[in-house]
Residue, then its C-alpha position, 0 to 999 in steps of 0.5 A: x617548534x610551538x609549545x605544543x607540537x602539532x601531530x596529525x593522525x591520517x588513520x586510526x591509532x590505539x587510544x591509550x598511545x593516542x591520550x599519552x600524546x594528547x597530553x603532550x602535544x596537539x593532536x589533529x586525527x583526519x583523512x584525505x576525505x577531510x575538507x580541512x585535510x590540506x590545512x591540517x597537513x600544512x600545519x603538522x610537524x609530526x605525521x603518524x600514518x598506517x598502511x594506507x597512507x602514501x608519504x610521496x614528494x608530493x604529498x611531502x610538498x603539501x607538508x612544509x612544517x613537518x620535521x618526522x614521519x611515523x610509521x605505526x607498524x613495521x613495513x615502511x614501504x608506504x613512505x618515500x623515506x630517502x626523499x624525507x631524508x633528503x628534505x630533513x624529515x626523520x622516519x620512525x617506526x615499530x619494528x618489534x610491536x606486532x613479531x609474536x602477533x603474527x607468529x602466532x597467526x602463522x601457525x594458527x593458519x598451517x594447523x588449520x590446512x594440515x589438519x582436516x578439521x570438520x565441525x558440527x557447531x551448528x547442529x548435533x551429528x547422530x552416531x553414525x555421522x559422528x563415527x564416519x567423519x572421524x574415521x574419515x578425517x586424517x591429517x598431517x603432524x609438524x614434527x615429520x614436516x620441513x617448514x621453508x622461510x622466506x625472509x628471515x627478519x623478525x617475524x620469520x624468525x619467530x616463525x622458526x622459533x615456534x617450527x623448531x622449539x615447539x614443534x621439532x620441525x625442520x627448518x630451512x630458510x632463505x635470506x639476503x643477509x647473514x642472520x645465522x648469530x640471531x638464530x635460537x634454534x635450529x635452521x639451515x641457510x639455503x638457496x631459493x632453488x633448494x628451499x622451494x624444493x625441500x619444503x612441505x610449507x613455505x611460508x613468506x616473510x620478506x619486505x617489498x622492495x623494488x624487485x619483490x614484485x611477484x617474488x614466488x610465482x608460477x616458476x617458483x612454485x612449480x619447484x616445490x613438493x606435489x601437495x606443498x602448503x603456501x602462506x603468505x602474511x608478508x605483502x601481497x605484491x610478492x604473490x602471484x595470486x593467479x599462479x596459487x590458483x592453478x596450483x591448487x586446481x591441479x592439485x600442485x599445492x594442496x592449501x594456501x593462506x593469504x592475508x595479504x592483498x595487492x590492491x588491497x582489498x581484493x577484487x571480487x575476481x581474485x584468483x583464490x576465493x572460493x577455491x577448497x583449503x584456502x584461507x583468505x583472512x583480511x589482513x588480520x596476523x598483527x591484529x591483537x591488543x596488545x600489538x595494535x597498541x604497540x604499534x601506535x606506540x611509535x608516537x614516543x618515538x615522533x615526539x621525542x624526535x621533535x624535542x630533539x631527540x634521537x629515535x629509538x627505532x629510525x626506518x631504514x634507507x634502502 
């Protein structure tokens, strides 16, 4: 390795991470759009992708120098980690940094589809206007509700955290491994069949490992509560978008809130756009300050790796 190790940006990182490196190592920020992009990727011996970027065999084969991947986020399934293993190349990545971001943007979506919600900020309502729409509006309260997690990671754990602590709900979950010693409240294990039976809101927290593919579609919601709420801020390919859209037509689900999308952006033919007490948000549940600089943090963990370090937070090999 040079003096200075030369670590290449393929999309945006938080400055005051980016400054701390740039301190310490040459830093090269590009994209695919580059001209200079190939011989950017050939010198680097440390990468630091987003979303976006796909770490295949072929783009490692473009990369000859490169000794660590990371990943500035928690999912890794944008990066072959098994063949950068295989090929020598450590894969890191930032678990903790946006858990209690997206929590928070969870429960800021269900209070939003179980309240009915009018507003007049626009323009003043006369009196009568004023006491109809109050009089009319009703919704529903957390504490008589069961809130149903699909994936009980971290973000699924904070999300049941917030259900049970602050809101006395009931929760039920489902995961493929035993999490219970993790759990600070109250929640139950269940089958899948049961948590989409006894759920008013399910909210998806899983992974998108092979499998995963359309993990909650027509069969699936068809089992849940007539006027359920879905939400899904975890990856877009395990929702059949096209299956929430008959459900909220015949009035199966009674809202849905998706922030995330398979591709990504959506098309203008998606399924749910305009569809009442649907919430489309552009993947927006990490995006706050302080977890976007998290996440660019991962930068400690790809230069400590090339100075022979051990990583704090290795992504795992599934």
């Amino acid at each position: 390795m040079s003096s200075r190790a030369v670590i290449v940006f393929t999309e945006p990182c938080d400055p005051v991470p980016l400054q701390w490196l740039r301190e310490r190592a040459e830093v090269i920020e590009t994209s695919d759009a580059d001209p200079a992009f190939a011989s950017h990727l050939a010198r680097a011996e440390g990468l630091v992708v987003r979303t976006y970027t796909k770490v295949t065999g072929a783009f490692l084969d473009r990369a000859p120098k490169l000794r660590v991947v990371g990943r500035g986020g928690v999912g890794i399934e944008n990066i072959d980690v098994a063949e950068c293993r295989r090929r020598g190349i450590e894969v890191v990545h930032t678990p903790d940094a946006n858990t209690l971001a997206v929590g928070d943007f969870v429960f800021g979506l269900i209070i939003r589809l179980i309240r009915d919600l009018p507003e007049f900020s626009q323009k003043a309502l006369g009196p009568g206007e004023f006491k109809r729409i109050r009089d009319k509006a009703r919704g529903k309260q957390l504490n008589e509700m069961t809130l149903g997690i699909l994936g009980m990671g971290r973000v699924g754990r904070r999300v049941g955290h917030i259900a049970a602590n602050g809101f006395s709900m009931r929760v039920i979950y489902n995961d493929l491994l035993d999490v219970k010693r993790l759990l600070d409240f109250s929640a139950e294990a269940v089958e899948k069949e049961r948590l989409y039976r006894e759920c008013d809101i399910l909210t998806i927290h899983v992974d998108m490992h092979k499998g995963n593919e359309n993990l909650v579609g027509e069969k699936q919601i068809a089992m849940m509560k007539k006027g359920a709420i879905l939400l899904n801020t975890s990856r877009g390919e395990v929702l059949d978008a096209g299956a929430v859209s008959g459900a909220i037509r015949s009035g199966q689900l009674s809202g849905a809130a998706v922030d995330v999308y398979w591709p990504e952006p959506p098309a203008g033919d998606f399924p749910l756009i305009g569809l009442p007490n649907v919430i489309l948000t552009p993947h927006l549940a990490s995006r706050t300050f302080t977890a976007m600089e998290n996440m660019s943090w991962v930068v400690k963990d790809v230069l400590g790796v090339l100075q022979g370090e051990k990583p704090k937070y290795p992504a795992p090999l599934r």
